[in-house]
C-alpha positions as CSV (number, residue, x, y, z in Angstrom):
1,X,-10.9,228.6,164.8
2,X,-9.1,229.0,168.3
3,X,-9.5,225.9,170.6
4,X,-11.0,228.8,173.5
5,X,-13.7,229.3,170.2
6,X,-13.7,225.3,170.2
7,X,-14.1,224.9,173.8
8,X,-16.8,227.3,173.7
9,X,-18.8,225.1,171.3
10,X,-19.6,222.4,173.5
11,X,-21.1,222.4,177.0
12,X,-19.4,220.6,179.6
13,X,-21.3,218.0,179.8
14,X,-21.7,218.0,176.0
15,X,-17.4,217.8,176.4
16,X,-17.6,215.2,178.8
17,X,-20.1,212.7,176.9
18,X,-18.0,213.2,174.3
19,X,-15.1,212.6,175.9
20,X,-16.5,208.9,177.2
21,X,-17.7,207.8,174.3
22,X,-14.5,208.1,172.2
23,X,-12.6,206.3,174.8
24,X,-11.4,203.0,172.6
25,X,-13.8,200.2,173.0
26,X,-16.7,202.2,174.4
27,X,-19.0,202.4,171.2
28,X,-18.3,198.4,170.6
29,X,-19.2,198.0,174.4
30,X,-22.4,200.0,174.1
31,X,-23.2,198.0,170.6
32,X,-22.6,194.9,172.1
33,X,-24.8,195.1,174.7
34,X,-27.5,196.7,172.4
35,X,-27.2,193.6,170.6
36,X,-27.9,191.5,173.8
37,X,-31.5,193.1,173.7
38,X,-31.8,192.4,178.2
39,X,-28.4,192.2,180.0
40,X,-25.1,190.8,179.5
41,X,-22.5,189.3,181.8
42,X,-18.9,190.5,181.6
43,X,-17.6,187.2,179.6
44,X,-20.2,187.8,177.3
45,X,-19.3,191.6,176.3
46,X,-15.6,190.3,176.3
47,X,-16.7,187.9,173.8
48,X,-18.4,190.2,171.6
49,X,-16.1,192.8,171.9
50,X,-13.3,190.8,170.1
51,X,-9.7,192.1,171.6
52,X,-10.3,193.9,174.4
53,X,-8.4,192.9,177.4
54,X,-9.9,192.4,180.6
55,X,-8.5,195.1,182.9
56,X,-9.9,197.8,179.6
57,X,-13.4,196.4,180.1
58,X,-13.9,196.9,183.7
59,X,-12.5,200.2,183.3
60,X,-15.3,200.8,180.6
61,X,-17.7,199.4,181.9
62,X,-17.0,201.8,184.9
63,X,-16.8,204.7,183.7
64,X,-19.9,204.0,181.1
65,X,-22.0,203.0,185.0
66,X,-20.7,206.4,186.8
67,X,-21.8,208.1,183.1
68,X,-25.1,206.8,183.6
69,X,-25.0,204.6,180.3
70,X,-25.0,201.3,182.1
71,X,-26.7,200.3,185.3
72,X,-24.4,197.0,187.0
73,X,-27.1,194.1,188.8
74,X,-25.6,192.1,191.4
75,X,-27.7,189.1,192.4
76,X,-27.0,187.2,195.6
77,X,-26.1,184.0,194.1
78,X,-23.0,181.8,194.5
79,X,-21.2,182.7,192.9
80,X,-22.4,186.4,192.2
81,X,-23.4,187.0,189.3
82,X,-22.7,190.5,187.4
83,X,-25.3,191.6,184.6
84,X,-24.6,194.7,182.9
85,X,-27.4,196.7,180.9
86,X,-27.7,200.0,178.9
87,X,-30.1,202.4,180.7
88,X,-32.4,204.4,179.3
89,X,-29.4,207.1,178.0
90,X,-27.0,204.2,176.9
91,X,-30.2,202.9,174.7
92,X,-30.7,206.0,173.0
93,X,-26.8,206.2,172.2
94,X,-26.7,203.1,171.4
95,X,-29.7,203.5,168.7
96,X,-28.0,206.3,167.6
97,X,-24.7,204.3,167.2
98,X,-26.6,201.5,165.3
99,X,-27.9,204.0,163.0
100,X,-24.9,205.1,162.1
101,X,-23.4,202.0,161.2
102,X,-26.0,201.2,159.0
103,X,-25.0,204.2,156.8
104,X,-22.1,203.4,157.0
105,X,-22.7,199.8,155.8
106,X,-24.9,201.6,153.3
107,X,-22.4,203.6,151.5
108,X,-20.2,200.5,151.3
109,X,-22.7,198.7,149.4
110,X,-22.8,201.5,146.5
């Protein structure tokens, strides 16, 4: 198969999704945060996300908002705080993700 007969497979916005998601650290960014079950501060992700440096998260977390995967609260406090929580499209992927590690927890079991 050509890569024009590759390219032809998969929409642009199909290309792009798939593009975001395999950036390093995005899946454990959307899993963490599925994990939080509400919203989760920045130090919090960082925590869960063991090894990713700060300057890689905010660019994740960036693109994952202007992707429509995340949706960023600010609240007026002092100092501000920053929640970060999946939107209705990061959920789904992020089901989706969780589902797929649990096969592939399954097949390590056997």
């Amino acid at each position: 198969m050509t890569a024009s007969n590759r390219s032809a497979l998969l929409t642009r916005a199909e290309s792009n999704l798939l593009q975001t998601l395999s950036a390093r650290w995005t899946m454990h960014i959307l899993l963490a945060l599925h994990a939080f079950k509400d919203s989760g501060r920045f130090g919090e992700i960082q925590e869960a996300v063991l090894g990713i440096s700060n300057r890689v998260l905010s660019s994740r977390l960036a693109d994952l908002e202007s992707n429509g995967f995340v949706s960023r609260d600010v609240a007026a406090t002092r100092p501000v705080t920053v929640t970060y929580r999946l939107t209705q499209h990061g959920q789904h992927v992020a089901e989706a993700l969780t589902r797929l590690r649990e096969v592939a927890e399954s097949r390590l079991d056997t």
